[in-house]
C-alpha positions as CSV (number, residue, x, y, z in Angstrom):
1,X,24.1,-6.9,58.8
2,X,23.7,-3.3,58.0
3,X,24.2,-1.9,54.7
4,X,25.4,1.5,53.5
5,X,25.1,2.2,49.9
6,X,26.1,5.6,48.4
7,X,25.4,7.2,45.6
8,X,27.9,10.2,44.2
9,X,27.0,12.7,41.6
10,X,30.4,14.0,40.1
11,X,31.0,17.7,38.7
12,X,30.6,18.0,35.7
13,X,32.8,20.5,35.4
14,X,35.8,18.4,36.3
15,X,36.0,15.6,33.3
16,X,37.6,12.6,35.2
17,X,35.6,13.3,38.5
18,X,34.1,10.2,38.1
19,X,37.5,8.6,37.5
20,X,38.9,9.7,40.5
21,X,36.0,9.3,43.0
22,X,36.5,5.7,41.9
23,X,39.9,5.4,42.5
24,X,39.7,7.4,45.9
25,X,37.4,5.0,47.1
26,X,39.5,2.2,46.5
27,X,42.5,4.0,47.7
28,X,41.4,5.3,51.4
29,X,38.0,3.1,51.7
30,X,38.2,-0.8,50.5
31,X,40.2,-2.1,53.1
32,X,39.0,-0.1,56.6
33,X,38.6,-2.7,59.6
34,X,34.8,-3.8,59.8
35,X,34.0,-4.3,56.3
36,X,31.9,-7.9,55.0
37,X,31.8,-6.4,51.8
38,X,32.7,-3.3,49.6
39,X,32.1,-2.7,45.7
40,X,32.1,0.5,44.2
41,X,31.7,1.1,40.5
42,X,29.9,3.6,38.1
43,X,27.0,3.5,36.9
44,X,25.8,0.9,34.5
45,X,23.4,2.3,31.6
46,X,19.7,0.2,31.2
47,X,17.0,0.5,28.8
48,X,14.2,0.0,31.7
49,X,12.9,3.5,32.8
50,X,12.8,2.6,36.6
51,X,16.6,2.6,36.9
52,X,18.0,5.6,38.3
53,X,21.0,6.4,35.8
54,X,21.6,10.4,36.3
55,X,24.5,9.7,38.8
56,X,27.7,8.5,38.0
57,X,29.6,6.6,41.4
58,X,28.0,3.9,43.6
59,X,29.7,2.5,46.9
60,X,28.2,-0.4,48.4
61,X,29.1,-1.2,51.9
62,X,27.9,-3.8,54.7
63,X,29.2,-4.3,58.1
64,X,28.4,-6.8,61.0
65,X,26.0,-4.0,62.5
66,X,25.6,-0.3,63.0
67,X,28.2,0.1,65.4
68,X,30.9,-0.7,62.9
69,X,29.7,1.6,60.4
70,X,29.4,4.3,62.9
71,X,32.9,3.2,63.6
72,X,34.0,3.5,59.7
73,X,32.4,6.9,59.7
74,X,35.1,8.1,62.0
75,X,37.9,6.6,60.8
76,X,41.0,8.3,59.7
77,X,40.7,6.8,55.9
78,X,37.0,7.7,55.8
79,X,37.6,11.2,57.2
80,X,40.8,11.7,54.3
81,X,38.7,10.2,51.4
82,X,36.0,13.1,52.2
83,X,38.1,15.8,52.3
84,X,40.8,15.3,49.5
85,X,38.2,12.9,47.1
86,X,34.7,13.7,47.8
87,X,34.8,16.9,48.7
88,X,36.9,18.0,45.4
89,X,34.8,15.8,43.3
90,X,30.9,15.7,44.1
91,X,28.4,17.6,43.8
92,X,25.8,15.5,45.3
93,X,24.8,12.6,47.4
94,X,22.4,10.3,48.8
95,X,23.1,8.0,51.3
96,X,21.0,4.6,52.0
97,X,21.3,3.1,55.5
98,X,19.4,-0.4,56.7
99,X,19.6,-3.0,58.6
């Protein structure tokens, strides 16, 4: 398995960023060939101080192995989402890869 799990910081300046990060990503990245698993959501508030609650998006991804997340990085859908969703919405990221 390898896991990719993202973590999207929206503009603030843009009131429904968050809203449509989320529905880009179900729009252009849910259902791209390779995927065991995909759940993106926002961020869920918690009253413990070790959980990390100043970013707004989470995508959670796993594939078979790297090579078909190397593969989803290329694709088409992936390559749209960035340029008319993230891109136009984010102001930050941080990416998690393992295996």
């Amino acid at each position: 398995m390898f896991s990719h799990v993202v973590i999207f910081w929206t503009d603030p300046a843009i009131p429904d960023a968050a809203d449509r990060l989320l529905a880009g990503c179900h729009e252009y990245l849910e259902d791209i060939p390779g995927l065991i698993h995909y759940h993106a959501g926002k961020m869920v508030g918690s009253h413990r101080p070790v959980v990390e609650q100043s970013y707004q998006i989470a995508l959670n991804l796993v594939f078979p192995d790297q090579a078909a997340q190397d593969a989803y990085q290329i694709h088409p859908r992936h390559v749209e989402f960035v340029e008319k969703v993230f891109k136009k919405t984010c102001i930050k990221v941080v990416i998690y890869d393992f295996a």
